[in-house]
BAGUTI-398808 format. One record per residue: x, y negated, z of N, C-alpha, C in turn. Coordinates in Angstrom, 2 decimals. Example, Ala and Ser with C-alpha at 12.3 -4.5 7.8 and 13.67 -1.06 7.14 Angstrom:
<atom><n_east>13.19</n_east><n_north>5.69</n_north><n_up>7.80</n_up><ca_east>12.30</ca_east><ca_north>4.50</ca_north><ca_up>7.80</ca_up><c_east>13.20</c_east><c_north>3.30</c_north><c_up>7.80</c_up></atom>
<atom><n_east>12.85</n_east><n_north>2.25</n_north><n_up>7.08</n_up><ca_east>13.67</ca_east><ca_north>1.06</ca_north><ca_up>7.14</ca_up><c_east>12.90</c_east><c_north>-0.03</c_north><c_up>7.87</c_up></atom>
END
This chain:
<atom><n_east>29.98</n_east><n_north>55.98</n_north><n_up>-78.19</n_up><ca_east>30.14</ca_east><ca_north>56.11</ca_north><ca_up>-79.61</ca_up><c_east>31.60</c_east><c_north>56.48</c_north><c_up>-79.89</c_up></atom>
<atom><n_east>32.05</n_east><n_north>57.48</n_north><n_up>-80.90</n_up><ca_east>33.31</ca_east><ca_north>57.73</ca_north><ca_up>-81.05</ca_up><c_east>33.66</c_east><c_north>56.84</c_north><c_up>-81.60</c_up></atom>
<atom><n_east>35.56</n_east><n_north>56.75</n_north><n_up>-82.05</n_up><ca_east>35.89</ca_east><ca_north>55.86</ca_north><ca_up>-82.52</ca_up><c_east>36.28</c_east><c_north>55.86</c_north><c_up>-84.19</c_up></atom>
<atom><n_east>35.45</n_east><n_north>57.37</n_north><n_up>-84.67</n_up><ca_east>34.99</ca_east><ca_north>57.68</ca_north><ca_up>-85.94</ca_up><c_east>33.51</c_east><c_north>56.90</c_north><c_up>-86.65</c_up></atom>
<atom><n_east>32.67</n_east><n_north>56.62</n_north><n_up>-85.22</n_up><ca_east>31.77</ca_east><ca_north>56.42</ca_north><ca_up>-85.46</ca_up><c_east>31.70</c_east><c_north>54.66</c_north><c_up>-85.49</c_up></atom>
<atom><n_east>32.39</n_east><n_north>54.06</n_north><n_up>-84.67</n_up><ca_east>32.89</ca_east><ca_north>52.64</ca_north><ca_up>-84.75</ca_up><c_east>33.42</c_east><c_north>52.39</c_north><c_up>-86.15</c_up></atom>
<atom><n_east>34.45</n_east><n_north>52.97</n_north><n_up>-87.20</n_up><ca_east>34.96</ca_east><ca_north>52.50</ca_north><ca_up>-88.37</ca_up><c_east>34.00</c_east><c_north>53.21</c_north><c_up>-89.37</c_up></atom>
<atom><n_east>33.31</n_east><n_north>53.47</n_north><n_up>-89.30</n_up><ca_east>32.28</ca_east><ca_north>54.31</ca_north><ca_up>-90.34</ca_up><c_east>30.89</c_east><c_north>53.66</c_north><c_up>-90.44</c_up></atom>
<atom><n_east>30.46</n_east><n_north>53.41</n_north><n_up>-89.56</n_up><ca_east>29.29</ca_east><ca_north>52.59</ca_north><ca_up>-88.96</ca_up><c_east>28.38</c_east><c_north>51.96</c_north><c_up>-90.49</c_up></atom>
<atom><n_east>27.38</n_east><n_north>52.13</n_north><n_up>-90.68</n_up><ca_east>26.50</ca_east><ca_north>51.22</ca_north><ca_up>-92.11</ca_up><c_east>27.35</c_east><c_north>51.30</c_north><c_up>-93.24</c_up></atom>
<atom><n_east>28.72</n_east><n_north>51.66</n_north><n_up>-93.23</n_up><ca_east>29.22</ca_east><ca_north>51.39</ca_north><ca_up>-94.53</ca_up><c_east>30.62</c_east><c_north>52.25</c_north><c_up>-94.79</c_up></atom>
<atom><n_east>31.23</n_east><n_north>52.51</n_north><n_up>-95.67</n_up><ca_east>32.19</ca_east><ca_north>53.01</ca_north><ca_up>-96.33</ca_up><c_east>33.15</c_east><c_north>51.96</c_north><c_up>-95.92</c_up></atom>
<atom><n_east>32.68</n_east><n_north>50.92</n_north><n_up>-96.83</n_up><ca_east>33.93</ca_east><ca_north>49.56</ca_north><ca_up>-96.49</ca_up><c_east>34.29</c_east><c_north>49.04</c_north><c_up>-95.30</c_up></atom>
<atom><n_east>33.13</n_east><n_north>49.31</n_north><n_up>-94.50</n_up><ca_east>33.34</ca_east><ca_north>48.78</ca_north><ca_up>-93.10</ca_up><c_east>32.91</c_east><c_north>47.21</c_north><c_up>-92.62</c_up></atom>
<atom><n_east>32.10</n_east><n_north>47.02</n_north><n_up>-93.54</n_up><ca_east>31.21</ca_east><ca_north>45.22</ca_north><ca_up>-93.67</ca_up><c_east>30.97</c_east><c_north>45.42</c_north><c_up>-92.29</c_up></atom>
<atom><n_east>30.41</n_east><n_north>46.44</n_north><n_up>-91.45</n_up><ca_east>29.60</ca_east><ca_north>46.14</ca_north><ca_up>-90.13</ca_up><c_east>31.12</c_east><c_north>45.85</c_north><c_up>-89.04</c_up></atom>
<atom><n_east>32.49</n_east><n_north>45.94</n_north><n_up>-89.27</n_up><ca_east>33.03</ca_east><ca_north>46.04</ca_north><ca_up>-88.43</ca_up><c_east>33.47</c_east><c_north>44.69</c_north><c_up>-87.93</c_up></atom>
<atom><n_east>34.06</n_east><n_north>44.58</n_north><n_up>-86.86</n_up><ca_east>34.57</ca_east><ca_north>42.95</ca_north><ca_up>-86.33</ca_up><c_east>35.95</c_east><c_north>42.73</c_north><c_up>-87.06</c_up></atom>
<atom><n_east>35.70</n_east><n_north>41.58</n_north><n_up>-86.89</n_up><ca_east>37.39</ca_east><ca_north>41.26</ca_north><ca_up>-87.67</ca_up><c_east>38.45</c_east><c_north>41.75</c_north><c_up>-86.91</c_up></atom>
<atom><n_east>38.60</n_east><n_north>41.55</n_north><n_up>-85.52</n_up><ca_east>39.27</ca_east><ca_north>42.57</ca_north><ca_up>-85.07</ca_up><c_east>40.09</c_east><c_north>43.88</c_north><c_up>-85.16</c_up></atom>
<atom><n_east>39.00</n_east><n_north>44.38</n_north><n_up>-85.61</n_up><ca_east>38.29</ca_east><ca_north>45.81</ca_north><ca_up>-85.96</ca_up><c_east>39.08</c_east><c_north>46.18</c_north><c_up>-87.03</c_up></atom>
<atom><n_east>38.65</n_east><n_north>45.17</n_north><n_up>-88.33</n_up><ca_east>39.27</ca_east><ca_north>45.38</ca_north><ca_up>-89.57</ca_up><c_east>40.65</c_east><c_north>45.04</c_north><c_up>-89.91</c_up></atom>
<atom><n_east>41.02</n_east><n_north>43.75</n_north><n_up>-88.65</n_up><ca_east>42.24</ca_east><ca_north>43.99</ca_north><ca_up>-89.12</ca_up><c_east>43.63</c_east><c_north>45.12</c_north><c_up>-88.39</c_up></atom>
<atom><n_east>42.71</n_east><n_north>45.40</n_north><n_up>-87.12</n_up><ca_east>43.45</ca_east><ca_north>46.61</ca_north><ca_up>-86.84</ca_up><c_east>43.83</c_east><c_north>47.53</c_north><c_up>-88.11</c_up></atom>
<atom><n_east>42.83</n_east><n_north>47.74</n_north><n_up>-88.07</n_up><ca_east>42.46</ca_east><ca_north>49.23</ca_north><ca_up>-89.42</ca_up><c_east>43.54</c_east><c_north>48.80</c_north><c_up>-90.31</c_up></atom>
<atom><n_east>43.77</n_east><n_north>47.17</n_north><n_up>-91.32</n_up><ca_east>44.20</ca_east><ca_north>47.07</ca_north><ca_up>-92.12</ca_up><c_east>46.08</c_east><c_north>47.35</c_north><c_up>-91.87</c_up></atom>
<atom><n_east>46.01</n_east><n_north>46.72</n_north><n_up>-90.59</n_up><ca_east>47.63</ca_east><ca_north>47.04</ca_north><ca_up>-90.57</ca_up><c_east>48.21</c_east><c_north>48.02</c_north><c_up>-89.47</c_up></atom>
<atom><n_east>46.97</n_east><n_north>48.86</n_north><n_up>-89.75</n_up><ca_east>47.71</ca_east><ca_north>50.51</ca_north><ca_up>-89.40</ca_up><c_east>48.42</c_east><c_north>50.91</c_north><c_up>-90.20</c_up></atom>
<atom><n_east>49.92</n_east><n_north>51.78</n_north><n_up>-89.41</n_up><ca_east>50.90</ca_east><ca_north>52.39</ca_north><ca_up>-90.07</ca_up><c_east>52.14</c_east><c_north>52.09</c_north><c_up>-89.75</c_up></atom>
<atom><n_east>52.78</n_east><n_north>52.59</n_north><n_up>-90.65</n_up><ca_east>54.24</ca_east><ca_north>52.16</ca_north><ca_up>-90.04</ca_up><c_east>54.78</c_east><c_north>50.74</c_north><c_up>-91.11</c_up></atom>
<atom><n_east>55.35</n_east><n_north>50.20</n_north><n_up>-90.16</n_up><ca_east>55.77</ca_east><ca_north>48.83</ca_north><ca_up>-90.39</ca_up><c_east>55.19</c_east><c_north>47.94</c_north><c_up>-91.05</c_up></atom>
<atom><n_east>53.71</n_east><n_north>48.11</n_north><n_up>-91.18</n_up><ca_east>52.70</ca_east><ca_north>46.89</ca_north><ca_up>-92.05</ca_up><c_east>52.43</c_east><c_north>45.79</c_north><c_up>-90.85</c_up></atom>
<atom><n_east>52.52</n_east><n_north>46.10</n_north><n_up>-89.84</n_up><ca_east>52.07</ca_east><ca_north>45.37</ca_north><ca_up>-88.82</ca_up><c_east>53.43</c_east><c_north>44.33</c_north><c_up>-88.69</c_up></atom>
<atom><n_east>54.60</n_east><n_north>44.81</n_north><n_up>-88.43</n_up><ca_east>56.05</ca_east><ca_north>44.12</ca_north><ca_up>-88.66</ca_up><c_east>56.02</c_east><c_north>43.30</c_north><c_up>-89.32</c_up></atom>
<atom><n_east>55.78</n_east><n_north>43.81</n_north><n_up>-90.96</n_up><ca_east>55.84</ca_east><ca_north>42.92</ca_north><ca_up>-92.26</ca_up><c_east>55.31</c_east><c_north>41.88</c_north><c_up>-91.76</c_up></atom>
<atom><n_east>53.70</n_east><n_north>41.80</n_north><n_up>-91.55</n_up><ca_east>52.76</ca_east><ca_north>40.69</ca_north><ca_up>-91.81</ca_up><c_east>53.43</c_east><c_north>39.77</c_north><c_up>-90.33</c_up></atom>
<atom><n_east>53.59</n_east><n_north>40.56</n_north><n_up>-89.47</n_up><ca_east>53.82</ca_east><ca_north>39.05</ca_north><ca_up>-88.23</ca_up><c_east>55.33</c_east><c_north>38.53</c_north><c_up>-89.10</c_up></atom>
<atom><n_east>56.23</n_east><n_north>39.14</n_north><n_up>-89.87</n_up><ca_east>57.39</ca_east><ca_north>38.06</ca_north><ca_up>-89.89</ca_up><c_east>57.04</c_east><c_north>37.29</c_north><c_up>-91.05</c_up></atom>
<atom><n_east>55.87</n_east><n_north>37.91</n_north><n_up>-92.33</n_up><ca_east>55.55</ca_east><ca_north>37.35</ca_north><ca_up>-93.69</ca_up><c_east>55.01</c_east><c_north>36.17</c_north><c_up>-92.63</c_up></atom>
<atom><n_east>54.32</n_east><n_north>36.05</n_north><n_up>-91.90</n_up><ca_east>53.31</ca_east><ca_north>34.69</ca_north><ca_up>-91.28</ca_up><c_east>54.30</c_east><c_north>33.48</c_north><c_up>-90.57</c_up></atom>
<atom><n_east>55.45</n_east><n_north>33.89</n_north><n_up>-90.06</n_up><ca_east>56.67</ca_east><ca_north>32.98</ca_north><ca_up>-90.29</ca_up><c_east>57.37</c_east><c_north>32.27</c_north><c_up>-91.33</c_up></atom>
<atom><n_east>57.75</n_east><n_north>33.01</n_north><n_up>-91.93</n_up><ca_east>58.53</ca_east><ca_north>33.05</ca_north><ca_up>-93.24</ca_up><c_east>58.50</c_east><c_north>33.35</c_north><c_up>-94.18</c_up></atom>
<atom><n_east>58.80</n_east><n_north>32.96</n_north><n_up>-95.53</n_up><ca_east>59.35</ca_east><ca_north>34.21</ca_north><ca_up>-96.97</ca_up><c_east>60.09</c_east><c_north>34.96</c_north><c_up>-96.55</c_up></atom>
<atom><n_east>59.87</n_east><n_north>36.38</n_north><n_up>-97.01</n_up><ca_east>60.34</ca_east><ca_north>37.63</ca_north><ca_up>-96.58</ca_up><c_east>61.46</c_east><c_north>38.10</c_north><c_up>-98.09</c_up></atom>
<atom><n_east>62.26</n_east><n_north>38.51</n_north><n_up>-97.82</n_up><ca_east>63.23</ca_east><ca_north>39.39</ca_north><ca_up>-98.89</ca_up><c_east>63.84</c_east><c_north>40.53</c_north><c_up>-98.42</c_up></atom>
<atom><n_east>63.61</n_east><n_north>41.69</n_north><n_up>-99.11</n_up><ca_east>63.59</ca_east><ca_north>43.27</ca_north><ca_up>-98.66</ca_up><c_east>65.15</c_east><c_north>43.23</c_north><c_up>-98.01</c_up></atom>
<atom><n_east>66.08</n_east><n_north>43.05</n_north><n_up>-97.91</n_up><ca_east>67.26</ca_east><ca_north>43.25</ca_north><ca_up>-97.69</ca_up><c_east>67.01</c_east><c_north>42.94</c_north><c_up>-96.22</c_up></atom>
<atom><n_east>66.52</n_east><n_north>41.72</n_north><n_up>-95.65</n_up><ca_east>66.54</ca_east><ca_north>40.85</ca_north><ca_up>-94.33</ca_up><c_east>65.44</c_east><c_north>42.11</c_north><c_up>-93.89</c_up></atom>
<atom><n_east>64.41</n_east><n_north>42.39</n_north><n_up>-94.55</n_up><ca_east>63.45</ca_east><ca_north>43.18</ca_north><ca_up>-93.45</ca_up><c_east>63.89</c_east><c_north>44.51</c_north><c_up>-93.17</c_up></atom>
<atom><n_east>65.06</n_east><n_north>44.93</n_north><n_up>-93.74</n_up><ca_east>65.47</ca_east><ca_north>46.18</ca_north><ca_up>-93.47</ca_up><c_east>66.62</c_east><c_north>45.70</c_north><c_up>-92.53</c_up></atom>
<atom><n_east>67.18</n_east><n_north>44.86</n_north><n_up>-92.31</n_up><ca_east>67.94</ca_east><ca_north>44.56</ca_north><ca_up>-91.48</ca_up><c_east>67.19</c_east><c_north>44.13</c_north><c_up>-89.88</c_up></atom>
<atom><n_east>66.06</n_east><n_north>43.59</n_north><n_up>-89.99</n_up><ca_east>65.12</ca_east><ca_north>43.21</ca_north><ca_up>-88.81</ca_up><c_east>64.44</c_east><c_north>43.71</c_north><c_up>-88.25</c_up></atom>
<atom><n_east>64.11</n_east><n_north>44.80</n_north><n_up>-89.24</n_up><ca_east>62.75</ca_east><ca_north>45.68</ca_north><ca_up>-88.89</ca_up><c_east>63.64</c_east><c_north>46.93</c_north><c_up>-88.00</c_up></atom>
<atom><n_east>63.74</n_east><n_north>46.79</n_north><n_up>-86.67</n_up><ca_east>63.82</ca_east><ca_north>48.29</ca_north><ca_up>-86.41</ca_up><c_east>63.94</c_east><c_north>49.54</c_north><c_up>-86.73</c_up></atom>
<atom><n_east>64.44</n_east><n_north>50.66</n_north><n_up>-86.78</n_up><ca_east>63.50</ca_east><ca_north>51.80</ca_north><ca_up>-87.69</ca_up><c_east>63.57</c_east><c_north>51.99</c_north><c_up>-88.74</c_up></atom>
<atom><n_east>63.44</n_east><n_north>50.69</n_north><n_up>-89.37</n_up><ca_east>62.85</ca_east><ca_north>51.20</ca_north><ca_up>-91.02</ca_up><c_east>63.91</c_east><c_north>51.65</c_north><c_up>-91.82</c_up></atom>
<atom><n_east>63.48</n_east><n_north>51.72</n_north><n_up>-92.72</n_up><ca_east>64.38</ca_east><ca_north>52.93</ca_north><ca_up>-94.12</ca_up><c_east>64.00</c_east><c_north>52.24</c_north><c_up>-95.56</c_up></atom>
<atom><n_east>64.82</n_east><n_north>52.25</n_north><n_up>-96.47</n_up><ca_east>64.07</ca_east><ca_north>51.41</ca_north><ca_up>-97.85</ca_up><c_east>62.86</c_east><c_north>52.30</c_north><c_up>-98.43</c_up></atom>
<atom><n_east>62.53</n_east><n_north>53.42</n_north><n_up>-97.80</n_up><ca_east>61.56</ca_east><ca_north>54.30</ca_north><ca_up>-98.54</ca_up><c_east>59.74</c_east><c_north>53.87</c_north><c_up>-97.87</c_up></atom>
<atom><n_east>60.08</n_east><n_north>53.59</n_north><n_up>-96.30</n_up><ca_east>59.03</ca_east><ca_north>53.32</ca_north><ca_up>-95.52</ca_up><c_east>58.62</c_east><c_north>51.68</c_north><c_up>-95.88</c_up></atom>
<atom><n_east>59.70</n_east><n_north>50.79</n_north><n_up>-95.71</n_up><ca_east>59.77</ca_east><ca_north>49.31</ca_north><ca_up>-96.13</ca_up><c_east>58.70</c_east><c_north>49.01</c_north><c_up>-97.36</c_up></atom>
<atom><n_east>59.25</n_east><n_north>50.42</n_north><n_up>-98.45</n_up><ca_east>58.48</ca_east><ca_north>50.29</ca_north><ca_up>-100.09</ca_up><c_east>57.09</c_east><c_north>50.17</c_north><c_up>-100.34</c_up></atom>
<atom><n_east>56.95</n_east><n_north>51.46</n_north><n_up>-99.35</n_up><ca_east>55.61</ca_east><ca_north>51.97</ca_north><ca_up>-98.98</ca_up><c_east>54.39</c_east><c_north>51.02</c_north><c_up>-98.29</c_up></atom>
<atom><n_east>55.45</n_east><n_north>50.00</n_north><n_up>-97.41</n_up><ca_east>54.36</ca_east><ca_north>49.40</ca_north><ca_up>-96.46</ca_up><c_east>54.24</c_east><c_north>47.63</c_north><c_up>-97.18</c_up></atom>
<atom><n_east>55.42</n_east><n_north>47.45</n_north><n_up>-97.64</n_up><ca_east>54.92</ca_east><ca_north>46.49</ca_north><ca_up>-99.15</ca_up><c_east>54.00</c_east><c_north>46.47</c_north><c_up>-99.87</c_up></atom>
<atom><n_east>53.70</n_east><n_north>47.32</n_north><n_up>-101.21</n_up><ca_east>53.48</ca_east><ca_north>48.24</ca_north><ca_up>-101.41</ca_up><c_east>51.94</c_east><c_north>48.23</c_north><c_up>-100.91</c_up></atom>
<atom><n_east>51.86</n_east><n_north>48.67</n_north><n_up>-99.23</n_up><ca_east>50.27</ca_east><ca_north>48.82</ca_north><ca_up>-99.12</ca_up><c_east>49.61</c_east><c_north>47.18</c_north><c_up>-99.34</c_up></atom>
<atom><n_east>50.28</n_east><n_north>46.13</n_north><n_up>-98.70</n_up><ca_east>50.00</ca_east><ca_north>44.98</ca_north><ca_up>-98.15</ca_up><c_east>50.14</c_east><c_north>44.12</c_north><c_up>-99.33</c_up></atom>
<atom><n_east>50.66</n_east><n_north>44.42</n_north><n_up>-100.72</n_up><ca_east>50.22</ca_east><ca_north>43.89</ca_north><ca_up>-101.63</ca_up><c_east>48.90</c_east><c_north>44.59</c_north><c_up>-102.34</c_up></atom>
<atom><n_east>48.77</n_east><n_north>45.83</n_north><n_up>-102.40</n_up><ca_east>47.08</ca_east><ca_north>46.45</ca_north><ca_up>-102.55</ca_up><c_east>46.35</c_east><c_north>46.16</c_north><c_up>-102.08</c_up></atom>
<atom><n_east>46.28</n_east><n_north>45.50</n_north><n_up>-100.41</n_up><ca_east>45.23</ca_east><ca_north>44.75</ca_north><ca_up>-99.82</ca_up><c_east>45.22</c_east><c_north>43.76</c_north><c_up>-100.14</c_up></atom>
<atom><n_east>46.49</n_east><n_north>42.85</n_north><n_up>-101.00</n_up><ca_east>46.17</ca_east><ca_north>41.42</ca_north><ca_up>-101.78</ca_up><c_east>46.40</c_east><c_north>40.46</c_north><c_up>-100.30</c_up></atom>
<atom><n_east>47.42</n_east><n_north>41.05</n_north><n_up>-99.50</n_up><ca_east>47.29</ca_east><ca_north>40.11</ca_north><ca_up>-98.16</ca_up><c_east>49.05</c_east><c_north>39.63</c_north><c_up>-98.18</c_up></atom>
<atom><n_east>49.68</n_east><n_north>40.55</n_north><n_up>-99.31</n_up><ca_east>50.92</ca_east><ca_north>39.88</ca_north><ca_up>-99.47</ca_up><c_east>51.23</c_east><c_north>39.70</c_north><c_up>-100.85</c_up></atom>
<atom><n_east>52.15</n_east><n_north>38.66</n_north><n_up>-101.12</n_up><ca_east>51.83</ca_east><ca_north>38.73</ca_north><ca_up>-102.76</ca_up><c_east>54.28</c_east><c_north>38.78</c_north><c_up>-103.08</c_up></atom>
<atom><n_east>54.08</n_east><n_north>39.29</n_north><n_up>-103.98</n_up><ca_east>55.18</ca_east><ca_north>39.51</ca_north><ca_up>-104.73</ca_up><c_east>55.74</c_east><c_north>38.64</c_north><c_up>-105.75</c_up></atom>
<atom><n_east>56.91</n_east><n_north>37.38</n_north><n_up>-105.46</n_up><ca_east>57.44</ca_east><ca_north>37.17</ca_north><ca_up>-106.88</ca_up><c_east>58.47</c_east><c_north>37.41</c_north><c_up>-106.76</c_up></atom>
<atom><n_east>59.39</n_east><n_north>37.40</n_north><n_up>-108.22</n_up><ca_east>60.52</ca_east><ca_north>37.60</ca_north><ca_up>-108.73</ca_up><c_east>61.37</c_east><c_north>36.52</c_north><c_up>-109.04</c_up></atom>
<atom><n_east>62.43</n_east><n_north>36.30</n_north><n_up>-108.39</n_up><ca_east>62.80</ca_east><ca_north>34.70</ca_north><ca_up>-108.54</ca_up><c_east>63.96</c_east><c_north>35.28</c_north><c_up>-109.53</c_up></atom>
<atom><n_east>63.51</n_east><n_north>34.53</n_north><n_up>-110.53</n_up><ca_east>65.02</ca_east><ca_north>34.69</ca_north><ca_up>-111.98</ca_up><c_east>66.61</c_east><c_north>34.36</c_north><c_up>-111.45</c_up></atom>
<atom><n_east>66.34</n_east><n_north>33.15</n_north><n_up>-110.65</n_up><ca_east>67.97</ca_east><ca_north>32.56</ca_north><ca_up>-110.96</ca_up><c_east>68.53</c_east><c_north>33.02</c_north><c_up>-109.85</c_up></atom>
<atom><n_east>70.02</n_east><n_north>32.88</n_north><n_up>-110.15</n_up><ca_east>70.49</ca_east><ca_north>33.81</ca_north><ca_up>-109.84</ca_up><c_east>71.64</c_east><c_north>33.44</c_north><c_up>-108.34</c_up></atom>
<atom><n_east>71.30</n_east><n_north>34.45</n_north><n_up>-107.66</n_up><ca_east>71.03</ca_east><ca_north>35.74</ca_north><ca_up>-107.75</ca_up><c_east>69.35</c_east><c_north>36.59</c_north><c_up>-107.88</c_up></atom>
<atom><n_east>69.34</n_east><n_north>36.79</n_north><n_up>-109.13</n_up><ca_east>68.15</ca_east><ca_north>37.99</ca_north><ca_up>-109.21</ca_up><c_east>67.30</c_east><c_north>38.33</c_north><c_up>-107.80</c_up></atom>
<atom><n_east>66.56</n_east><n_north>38.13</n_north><n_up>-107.57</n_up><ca_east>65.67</ca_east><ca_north>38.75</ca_north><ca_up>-105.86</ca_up><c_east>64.39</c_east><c_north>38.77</c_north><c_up>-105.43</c_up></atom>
<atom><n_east>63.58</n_east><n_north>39.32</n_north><n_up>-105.25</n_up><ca_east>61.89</ca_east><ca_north>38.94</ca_north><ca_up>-104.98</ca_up><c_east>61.80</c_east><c_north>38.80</c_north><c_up>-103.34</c_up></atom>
<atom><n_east>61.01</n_east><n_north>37.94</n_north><n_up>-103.25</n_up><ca_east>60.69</ca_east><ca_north>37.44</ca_north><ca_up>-102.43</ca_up><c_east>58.74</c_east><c_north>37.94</c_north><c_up>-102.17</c_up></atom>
<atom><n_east>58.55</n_east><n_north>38.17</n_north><n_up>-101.00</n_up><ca_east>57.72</ca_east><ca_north>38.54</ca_north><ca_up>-100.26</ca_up><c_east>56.68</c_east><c_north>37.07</c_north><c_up>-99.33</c_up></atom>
<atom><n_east>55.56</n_east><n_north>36.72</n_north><n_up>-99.86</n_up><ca_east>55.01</ca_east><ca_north>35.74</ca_north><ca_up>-99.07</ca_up><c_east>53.63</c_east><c_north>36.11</c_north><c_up>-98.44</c_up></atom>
<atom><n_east>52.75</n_east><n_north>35.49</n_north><n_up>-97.60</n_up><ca_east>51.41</ca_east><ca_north>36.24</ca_north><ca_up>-97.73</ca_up><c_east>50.49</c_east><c_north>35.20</c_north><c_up>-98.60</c_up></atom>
<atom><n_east>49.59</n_east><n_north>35.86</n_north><n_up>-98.86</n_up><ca_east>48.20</ca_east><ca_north>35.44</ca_north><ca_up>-99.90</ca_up><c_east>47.71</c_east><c_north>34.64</c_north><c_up>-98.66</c_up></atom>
<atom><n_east>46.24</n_east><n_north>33.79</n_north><n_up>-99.52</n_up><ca_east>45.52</ca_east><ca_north>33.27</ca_north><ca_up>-98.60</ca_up><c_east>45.15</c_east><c_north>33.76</c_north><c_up>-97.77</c_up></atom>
<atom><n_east>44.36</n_east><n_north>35.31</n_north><n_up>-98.19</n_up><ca_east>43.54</ca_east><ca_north>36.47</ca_north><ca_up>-97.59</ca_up><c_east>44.26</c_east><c_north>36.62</c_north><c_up>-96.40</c_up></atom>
<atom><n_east>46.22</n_east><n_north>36.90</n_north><n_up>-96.36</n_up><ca_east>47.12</ca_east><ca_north>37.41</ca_north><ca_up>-95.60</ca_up><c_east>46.83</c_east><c_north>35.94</c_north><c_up>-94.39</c_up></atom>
<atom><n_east>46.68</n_east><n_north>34.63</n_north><n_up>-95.10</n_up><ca_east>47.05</ca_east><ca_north>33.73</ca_north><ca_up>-93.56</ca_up><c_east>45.79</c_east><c_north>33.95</c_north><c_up>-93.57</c_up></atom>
<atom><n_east>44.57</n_east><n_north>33.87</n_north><n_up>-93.63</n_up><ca_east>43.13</ca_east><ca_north>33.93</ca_north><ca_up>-92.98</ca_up><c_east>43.13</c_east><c_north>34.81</c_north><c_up>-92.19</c_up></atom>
<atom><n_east>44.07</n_east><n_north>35.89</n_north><n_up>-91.93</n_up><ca_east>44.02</ca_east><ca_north>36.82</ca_north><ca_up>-90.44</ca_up><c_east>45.33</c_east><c_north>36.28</c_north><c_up>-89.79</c_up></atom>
<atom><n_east>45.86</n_east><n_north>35.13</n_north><n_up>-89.65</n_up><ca_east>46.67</ca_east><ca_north>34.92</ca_north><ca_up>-88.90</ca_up><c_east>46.31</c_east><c_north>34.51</c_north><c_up>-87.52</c_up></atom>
<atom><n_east>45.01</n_east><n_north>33.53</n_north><n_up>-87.31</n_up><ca_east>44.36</ca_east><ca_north>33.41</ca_north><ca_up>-86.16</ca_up><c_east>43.83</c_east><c_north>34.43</c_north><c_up>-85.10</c_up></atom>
<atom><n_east>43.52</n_east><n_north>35.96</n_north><n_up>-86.29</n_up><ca_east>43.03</ca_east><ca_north>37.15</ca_north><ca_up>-85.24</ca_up><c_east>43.95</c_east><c_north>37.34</c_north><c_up>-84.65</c_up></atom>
<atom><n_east>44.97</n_east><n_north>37.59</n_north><n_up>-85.40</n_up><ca_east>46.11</ca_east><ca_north>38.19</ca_north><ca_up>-84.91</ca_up><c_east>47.01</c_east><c_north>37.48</c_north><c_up>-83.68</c_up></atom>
<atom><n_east>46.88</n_east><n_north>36.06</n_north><n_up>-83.70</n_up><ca_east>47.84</ca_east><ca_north>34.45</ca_north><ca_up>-82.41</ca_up><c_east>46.16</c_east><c_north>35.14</c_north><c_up>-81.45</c_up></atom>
<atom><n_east>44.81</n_east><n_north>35.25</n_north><n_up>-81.62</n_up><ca_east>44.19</ca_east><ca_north>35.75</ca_north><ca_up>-80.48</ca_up><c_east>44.49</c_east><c_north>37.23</c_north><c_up>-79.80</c_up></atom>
<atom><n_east>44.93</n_east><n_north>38.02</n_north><n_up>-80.79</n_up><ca_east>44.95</ca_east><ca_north>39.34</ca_north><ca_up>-79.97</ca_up><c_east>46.04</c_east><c_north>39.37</c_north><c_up>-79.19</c_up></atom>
<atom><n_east>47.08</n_east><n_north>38.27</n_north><n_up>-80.01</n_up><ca_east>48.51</ca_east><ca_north>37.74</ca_north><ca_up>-78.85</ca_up><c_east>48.44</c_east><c_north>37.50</c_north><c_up>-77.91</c_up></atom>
<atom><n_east>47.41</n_east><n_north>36.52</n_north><n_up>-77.62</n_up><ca_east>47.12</ca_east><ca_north>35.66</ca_north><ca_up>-76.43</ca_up><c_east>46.28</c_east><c_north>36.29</c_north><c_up>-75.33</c_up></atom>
<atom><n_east>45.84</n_east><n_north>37.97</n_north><n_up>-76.11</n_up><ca_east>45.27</ca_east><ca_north>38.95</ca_north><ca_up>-74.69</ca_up><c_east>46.10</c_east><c_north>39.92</c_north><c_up>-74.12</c_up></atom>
<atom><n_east>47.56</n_east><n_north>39.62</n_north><n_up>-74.70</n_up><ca_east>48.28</ca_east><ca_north>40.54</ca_north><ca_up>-73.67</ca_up><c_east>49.56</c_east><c_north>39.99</c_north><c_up>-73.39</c_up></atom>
END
């Protein structure tokens, strides 16, 4: 079976796929995969992940925020006092794939 035919499989959304599966898919790209293993440590603030993250650029960083709050797996607040700064945490949704993710650790 291709591996078109594995993410396509009974559905659009991908209900038939393994969690695995889906959360590959979900944190394909550039630096979504980064984000979520350091969000599952810590509160995250854009300044530190551009300093940690390898690579990244504030344009790619935006982008992959950005996706991972559209999947509702990271959530965004704005802390008033001051100094002014948002902070980056994950949603429930975000720790309920934290276990796939400590297993797919533990196969390589």
């Amino acid at each position: 079976m291709s591996q078109k035919n594995l993410t396509n499989s009974n559905s659009a959304e991908g209900a038939d796929m393994c969690p695995v599966q889906k959360l590959l898919k979900t944190l394909s790209g550039k630096l979504k995969l980064e984000v979520f293993i350091l969000a599952s440590k810590s509160t995250l603030r854009f300044s530190s992940l551009l300093r940690d993250i390898e690579g990244s650029n504030k344009q790619t960083l935006t982008t992959a925020l950005r996706e991972l709050e559209d999947l509702d797996l990271l959530e965004r607040t704005v802390i008033t006092q001051k100094p002014l700064h948002i902070e980056y945490n994950l949603t429930e949704k975000g720790k309920s794939l934290i276990p796939i993710l400590q297993q797919l650790e533990g196969l390589v």
